[in-house]
N, CA, C and O of each residue as an XYZ file, in Angstrom:
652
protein
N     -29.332      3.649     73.519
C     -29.339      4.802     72.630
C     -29.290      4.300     71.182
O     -28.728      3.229     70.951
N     -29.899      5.076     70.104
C     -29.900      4.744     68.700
C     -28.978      5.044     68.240
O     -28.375      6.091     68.476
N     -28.527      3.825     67.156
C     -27.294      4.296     66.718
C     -27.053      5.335     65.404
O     -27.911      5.178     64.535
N     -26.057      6.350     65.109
C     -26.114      7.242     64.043
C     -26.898      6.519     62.624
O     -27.847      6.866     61.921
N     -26.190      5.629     62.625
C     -26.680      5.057     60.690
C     -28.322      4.577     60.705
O     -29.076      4.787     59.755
N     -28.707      3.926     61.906
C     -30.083      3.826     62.155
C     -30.873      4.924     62.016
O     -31.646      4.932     61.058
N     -30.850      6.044     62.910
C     -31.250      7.016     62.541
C     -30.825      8.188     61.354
O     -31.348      9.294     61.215
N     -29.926      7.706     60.704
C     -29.888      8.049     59.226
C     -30.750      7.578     58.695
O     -31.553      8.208     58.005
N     -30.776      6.314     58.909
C     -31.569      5.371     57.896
C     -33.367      5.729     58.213
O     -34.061      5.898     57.210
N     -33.975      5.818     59.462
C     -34.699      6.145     59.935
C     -35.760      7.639     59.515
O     -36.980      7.769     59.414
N     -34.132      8.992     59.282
C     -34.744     10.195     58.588
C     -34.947      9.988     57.267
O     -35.940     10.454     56.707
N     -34.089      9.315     56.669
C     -34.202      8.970     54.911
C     -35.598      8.941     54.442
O     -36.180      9.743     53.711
N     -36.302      7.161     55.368
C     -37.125      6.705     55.228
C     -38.505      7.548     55.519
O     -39.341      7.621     54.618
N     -38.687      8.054     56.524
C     -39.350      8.346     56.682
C     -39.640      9.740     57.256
O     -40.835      9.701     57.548
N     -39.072     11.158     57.618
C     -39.129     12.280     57.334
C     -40.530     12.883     56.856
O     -41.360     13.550     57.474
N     -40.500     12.334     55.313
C     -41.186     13.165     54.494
C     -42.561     12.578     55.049
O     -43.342     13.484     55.341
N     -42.884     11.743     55.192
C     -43.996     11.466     55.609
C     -44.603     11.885     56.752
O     -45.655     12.521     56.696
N     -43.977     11.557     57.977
C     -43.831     12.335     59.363
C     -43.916     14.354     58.845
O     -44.113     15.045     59.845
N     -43.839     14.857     58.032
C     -44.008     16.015     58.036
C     -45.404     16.557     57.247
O     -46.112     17.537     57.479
N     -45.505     15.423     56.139
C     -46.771     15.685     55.923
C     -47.780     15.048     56.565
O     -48.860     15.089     55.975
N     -47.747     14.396     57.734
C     -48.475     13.885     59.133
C     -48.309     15.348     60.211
O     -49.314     15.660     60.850
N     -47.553     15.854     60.309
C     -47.781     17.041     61.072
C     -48.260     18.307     60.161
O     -48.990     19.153     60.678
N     -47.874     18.426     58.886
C     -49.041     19.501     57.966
C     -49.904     19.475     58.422
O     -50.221     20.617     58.755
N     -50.743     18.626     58.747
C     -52.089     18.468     58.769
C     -52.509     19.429     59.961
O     -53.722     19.611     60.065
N     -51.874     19.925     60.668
C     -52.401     20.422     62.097
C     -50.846     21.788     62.908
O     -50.803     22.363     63.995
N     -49.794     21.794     61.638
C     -49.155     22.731     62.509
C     -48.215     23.947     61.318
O     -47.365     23.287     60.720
N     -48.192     25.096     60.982
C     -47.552     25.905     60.083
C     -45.543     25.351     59.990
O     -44.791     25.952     59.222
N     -45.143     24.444     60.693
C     -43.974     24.507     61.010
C     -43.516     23.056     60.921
O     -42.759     22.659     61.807
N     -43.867     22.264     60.006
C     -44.154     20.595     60.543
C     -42.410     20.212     60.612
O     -42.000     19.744     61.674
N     -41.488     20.407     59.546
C     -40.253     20.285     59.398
C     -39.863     20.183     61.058
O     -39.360     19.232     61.656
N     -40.176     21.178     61.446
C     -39.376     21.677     63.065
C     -40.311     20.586     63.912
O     -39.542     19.910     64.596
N     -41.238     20.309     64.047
C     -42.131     19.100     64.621
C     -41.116     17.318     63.987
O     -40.854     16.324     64.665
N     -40.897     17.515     62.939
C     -40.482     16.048     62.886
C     -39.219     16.396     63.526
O     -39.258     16.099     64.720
N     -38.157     16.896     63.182
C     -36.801     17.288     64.034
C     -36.834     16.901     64.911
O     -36.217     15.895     65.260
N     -37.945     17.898     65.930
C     -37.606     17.525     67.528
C     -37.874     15.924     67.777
O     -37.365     15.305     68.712
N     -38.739     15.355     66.808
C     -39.029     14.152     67.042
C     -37.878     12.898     67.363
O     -37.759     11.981     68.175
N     -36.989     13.552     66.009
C     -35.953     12.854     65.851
C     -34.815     13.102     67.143
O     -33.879     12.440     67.592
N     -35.289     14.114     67.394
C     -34.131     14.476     68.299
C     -34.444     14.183     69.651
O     -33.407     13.901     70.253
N     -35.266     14.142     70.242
C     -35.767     13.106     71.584
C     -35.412     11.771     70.904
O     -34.675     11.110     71.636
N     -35.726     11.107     69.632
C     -35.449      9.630     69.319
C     -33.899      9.983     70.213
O     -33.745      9.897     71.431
N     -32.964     10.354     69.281
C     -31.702     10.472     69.697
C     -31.246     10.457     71.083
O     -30.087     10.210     71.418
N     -32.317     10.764     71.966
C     -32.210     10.482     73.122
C     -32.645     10.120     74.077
O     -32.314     10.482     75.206
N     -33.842      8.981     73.648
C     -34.021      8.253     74.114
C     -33.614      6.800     74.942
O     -32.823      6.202     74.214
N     -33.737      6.422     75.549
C     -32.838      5.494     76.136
C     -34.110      4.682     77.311
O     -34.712      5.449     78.063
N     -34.370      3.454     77.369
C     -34.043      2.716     75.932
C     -34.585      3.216     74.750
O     -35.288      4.225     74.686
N     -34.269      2.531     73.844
C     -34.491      2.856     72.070
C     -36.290      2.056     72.070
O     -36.609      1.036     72.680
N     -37.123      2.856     71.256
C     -38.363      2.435     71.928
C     -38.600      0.966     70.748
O     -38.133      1.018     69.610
N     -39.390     -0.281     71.263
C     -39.685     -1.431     70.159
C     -39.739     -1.423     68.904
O     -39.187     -2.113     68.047
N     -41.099      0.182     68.829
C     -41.034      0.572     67.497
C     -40.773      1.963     67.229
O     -41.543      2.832     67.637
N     -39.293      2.340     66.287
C     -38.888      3.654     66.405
C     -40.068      4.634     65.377
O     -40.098      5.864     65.396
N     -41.088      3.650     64.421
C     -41.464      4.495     63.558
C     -42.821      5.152     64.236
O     -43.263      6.300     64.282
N     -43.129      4.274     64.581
C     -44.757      4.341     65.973
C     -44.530      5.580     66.775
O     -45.361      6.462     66.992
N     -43.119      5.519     67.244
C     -43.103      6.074     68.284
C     -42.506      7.755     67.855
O     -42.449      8.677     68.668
N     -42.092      7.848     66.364
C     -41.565      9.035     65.649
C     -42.959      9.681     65.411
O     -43.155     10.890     65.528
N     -43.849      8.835     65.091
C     -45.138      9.248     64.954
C     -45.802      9.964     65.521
O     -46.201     11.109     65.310
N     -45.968      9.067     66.490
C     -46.943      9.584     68.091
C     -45.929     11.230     68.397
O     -46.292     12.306     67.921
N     -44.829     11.082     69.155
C     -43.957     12.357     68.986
C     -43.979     13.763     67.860
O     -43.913     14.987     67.970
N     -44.055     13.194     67.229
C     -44.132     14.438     65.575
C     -45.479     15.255     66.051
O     -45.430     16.448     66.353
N     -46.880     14.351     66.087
C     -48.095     14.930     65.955
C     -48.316     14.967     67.342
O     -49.347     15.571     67.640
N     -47.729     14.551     68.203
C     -48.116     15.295     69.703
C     -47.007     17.098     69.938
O     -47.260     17.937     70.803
N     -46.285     17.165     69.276
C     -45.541     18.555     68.889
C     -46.369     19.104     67.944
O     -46.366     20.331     68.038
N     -47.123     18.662     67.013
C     -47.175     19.440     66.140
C     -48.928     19.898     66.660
O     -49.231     21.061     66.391
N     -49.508     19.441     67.034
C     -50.862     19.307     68.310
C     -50.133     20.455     69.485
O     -50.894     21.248     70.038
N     -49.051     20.475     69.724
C     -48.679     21.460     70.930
C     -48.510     22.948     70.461
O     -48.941     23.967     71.001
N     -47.542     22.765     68.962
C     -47.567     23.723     68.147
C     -48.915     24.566     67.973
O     -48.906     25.753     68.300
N     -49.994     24.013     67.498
C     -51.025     24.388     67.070
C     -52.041     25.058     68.279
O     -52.503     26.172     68.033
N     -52.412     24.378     69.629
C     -52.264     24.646     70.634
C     -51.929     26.208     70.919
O     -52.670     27.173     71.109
N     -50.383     26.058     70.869
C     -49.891     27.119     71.185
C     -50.269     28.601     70.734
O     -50.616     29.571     71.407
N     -50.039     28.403     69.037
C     -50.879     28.880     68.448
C     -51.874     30.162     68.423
O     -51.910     31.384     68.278
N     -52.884     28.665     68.739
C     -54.546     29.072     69.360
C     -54.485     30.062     70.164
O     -54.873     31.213     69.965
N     -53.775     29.419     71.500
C     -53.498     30.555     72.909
C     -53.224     32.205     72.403
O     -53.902     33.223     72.538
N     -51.679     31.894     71.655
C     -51.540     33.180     70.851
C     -52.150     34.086     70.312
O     -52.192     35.291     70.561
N     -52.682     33.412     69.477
C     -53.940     34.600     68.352
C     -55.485     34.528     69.523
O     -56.531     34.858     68.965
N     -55.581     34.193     70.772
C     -56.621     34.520     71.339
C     -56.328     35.549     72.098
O     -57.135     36.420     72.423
N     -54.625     35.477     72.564
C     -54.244     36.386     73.301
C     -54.004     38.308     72.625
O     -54.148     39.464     73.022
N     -53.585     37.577     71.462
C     -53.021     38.729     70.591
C     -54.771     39.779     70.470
O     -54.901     40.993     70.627
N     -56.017     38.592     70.100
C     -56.996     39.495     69.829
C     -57.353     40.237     71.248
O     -57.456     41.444     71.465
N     -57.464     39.447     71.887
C     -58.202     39.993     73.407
C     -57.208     41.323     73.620
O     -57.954     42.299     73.685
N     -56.287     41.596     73.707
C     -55.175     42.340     74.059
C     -55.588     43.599     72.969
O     -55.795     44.751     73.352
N     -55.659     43.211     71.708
C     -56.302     44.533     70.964
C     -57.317     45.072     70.999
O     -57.350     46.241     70.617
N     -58.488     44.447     71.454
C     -60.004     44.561     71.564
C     -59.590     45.680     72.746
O     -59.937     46.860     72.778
N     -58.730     44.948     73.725
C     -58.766     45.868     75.108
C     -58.164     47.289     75.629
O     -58.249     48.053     76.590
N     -57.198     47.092     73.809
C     -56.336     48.313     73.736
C     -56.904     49.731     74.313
O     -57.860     50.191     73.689
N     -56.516     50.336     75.224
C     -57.086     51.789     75.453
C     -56.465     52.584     74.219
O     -55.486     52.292     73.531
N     -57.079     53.360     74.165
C     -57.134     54.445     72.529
C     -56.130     55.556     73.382
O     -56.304     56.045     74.498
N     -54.989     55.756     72.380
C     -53.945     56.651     72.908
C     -54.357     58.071     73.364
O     -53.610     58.889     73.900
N     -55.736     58.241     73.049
C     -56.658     59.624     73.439
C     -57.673     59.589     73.732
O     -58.498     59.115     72.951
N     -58.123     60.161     75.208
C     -59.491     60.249     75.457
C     -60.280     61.259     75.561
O     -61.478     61.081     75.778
N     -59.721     62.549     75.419
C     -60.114     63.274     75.375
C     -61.543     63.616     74.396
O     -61.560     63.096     73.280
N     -62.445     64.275     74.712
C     -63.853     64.682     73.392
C     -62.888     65.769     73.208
O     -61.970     66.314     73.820
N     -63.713     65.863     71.718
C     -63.398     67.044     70.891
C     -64.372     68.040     71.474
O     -65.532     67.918     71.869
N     -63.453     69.173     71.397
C     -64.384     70.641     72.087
C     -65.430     70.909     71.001
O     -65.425     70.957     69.770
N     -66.770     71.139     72.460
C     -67.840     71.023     71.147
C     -67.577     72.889     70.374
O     -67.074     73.938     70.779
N     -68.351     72.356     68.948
C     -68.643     73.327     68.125
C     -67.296     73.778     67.454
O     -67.342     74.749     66.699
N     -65.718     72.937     67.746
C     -64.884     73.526     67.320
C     -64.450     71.615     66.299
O     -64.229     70.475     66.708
N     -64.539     72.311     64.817
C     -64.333     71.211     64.072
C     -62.943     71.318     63.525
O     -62.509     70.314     62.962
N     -61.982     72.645     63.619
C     -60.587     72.538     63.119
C     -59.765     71.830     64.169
O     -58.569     71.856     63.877
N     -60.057     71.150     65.400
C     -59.590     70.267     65.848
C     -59.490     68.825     65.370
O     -60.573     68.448     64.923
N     -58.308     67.678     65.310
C     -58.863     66.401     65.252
C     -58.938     65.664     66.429
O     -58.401     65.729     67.535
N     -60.139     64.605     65.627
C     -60.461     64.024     67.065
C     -59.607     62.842     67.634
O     -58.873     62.206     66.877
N     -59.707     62.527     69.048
C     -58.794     61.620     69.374
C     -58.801     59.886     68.331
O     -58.028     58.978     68.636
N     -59.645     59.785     67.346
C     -59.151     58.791     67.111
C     -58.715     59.156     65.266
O     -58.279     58.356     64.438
N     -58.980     60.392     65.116
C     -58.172     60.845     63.962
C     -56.530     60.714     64.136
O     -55.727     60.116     63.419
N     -56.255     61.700     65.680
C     -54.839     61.867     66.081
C     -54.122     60.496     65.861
O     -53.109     60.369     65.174
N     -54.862     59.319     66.628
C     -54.518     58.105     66.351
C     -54.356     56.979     65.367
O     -53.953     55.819     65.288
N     -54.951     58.064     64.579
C     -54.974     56.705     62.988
C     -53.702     57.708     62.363
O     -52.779     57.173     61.749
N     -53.728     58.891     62.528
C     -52.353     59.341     61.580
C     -51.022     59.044     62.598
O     -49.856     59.027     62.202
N     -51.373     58.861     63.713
C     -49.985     58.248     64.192
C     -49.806     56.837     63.834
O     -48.616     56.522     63.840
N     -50.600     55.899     63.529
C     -50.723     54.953     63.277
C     -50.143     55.271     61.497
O     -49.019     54.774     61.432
N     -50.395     55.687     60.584
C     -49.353     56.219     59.864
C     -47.893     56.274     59.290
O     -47.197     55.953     58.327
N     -47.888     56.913     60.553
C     -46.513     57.218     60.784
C     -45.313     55.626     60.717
O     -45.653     54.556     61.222
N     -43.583     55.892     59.802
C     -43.894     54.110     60.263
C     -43.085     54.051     61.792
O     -42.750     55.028     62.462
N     -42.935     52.995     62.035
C     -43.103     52.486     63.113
C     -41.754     52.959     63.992
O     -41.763     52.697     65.195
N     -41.039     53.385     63.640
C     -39.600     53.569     64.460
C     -40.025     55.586     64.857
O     -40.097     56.202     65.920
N     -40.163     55.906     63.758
C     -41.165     57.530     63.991
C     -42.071     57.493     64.917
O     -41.894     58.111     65.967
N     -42.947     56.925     64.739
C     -43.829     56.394     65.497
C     -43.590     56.209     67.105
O     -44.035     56.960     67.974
N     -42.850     55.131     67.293
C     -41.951     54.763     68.709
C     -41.535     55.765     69.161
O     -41.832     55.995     70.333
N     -40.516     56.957     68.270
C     -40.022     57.693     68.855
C     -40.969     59.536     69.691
O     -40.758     60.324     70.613
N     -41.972     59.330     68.581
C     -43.023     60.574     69.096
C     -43.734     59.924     70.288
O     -43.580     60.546     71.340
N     -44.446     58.862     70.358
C     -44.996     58.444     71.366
C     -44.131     58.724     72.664
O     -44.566     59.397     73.599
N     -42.370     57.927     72.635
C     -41.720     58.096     73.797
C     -41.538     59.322     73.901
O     -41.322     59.441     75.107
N     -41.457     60.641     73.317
C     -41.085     61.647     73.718
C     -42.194     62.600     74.182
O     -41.945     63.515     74.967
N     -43.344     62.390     73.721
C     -44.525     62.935     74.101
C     -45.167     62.386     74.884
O     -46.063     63.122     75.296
N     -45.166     61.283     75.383
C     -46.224     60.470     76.353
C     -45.782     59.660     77.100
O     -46.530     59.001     77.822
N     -44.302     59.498     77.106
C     -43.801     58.955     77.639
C     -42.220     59.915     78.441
O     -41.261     59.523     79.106
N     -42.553     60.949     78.046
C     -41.485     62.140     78.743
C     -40.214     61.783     78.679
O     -39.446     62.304     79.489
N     -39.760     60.933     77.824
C     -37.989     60.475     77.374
C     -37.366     61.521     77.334
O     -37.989     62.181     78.165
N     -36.339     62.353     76.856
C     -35.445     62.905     76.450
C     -34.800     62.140     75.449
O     -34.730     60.911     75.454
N     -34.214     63.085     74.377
C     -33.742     62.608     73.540
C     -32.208     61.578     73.670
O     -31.959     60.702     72.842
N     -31.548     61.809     74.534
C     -30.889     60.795     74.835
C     -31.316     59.794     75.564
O     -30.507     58.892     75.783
N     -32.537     59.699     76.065
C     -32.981     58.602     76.214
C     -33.226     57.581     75.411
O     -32.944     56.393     75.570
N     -33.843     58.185     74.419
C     -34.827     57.918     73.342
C     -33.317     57.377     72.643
O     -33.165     56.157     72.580
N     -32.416     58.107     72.218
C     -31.076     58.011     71.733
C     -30.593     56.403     71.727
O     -29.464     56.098     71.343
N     -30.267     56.125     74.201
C     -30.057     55.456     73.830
C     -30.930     53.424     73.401
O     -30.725     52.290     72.967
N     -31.832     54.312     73.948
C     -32.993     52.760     74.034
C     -33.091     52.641     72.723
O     -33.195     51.420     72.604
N     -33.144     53.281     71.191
C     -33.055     52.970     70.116
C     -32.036     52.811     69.038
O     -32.177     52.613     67.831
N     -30.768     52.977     69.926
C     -29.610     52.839     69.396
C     -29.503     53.716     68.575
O     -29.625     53.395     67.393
N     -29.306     54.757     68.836
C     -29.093     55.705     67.523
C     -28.755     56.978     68.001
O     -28.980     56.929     69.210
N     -28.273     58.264     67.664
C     -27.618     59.575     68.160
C     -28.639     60.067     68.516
O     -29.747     59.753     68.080
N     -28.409     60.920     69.369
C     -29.437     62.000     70.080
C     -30.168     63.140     69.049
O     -31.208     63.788     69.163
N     -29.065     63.070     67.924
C     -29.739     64.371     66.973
C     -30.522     63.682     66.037
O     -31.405     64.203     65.355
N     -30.037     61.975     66.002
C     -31.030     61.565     65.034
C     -31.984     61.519     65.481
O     -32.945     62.073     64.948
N     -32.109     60.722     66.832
C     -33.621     60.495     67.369
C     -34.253     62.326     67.451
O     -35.460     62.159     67.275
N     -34.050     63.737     67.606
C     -34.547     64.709     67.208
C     -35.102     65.035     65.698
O     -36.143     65.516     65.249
N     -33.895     64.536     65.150
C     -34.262     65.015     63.580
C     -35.581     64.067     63.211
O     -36.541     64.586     62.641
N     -35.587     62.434     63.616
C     -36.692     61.828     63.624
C     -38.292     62.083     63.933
O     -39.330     61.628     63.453
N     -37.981     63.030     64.965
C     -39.432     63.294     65.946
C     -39.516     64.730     65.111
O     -40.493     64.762     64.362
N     -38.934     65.568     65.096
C     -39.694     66.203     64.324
C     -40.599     66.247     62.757
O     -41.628     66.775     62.336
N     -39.236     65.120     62.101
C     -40.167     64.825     60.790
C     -41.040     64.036     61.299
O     -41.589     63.528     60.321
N     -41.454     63.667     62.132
C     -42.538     62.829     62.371
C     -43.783     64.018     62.758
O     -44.881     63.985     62.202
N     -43.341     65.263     64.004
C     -44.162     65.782     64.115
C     -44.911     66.657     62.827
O     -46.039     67.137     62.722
N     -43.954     66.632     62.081
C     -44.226     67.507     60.599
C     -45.407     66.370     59.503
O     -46.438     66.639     58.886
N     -44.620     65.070     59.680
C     -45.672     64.336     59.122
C     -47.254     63.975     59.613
O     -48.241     63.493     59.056
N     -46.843     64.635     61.378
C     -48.490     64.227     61.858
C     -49.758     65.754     61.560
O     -50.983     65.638     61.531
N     -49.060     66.904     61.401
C     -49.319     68.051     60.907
C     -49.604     67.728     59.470
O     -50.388     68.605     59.108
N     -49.417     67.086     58.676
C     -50.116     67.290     57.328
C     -51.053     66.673     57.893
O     -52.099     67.309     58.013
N     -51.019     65.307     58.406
C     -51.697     64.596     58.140
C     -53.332     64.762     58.772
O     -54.218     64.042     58.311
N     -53.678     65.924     60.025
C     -54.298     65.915     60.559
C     -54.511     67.699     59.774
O     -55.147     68.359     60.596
N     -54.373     68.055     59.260
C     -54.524     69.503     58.675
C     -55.218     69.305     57.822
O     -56.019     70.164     57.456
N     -55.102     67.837     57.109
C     -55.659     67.362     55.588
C     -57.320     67.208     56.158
O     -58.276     67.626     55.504
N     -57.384     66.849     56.864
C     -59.203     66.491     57.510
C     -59.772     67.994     57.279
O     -60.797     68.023     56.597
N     -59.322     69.147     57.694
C     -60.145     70.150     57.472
C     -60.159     70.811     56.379
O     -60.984     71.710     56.213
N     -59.268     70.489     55.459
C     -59.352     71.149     54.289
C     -60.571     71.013     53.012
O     -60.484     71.706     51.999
């Protein structure tokens, strides 16, 4: 095992470099040299060369990081592309003081996000307000007083199209 002052001596030296060796390829490089150091720390045996081998470690994390990443934002897009639209309904023909399902959806989209959460669960998801209460941590009259200013805010907002 390495000893503490070695690997003092070890982060001193070389850190900064090892992080701008993982810049190159990961948003997080700081946390890439760390772990580096921190497998050093426990390694056993202590490898010939600790700086080679801080190396190789840093940018094979920071390569996993990036990786990871990738997966992420491919997953995140595919998952939105595939999103079903909270309405499918057509608009009844010849009647235009209706909005259409992806009007309904951009002013809920609007709405911010805890309002939002809470009209969806109570309308489409058939909660009760103490449900809703307690899955959002909050009183039963708030989560009411919430959903209605929300329903009040989705009423301008879809009233405003026909005016």
């Amino acid at each position: 095992m390495i000893g503490a002052d070695e690997l003092a001596n070890l982060w001193r030296k070389h850190a900064a470099s090892l992080a701008l060796l993982c810049r190159l390829r990961c948003s997080s490089p700081e946390d890439c040299v760390q772990e580096a150091f921190i497998r050093l720390a426990r390694e056993v045996p202590v490898p010939d060369d600790p700086v080679a081998w801080l190396a190789r470690v840093a940018r094979n994390e920071a390569l996993s990081r990036w990786r990871s990443d990738q997966r992420r934002r491919q997953r995140e897009q595919r998952v939105a592309a595939e999103r079903p639209a909270w309405f499918i309904e057509p608009r009844l023909a010849g009647d235009d003081s209706l909005a259409s399902p992806a009007e309904v959806q951009a002013a809920l989209e609007q709405l911010d996000e805890s309002t939002r959460e809470i009209v969806v669960a109570h309308l489409w998801s058939g909660l009760t307000f103490r449900q809703i209460a307690e899955a959002f941590e909050l009183s039963s009259s708030a989560a009411h007083r919430e959903y209605v200013a929300g329903l009040d805010r989705l009423k301008q907002l879809l009233t405003a199209h026909v005016d």
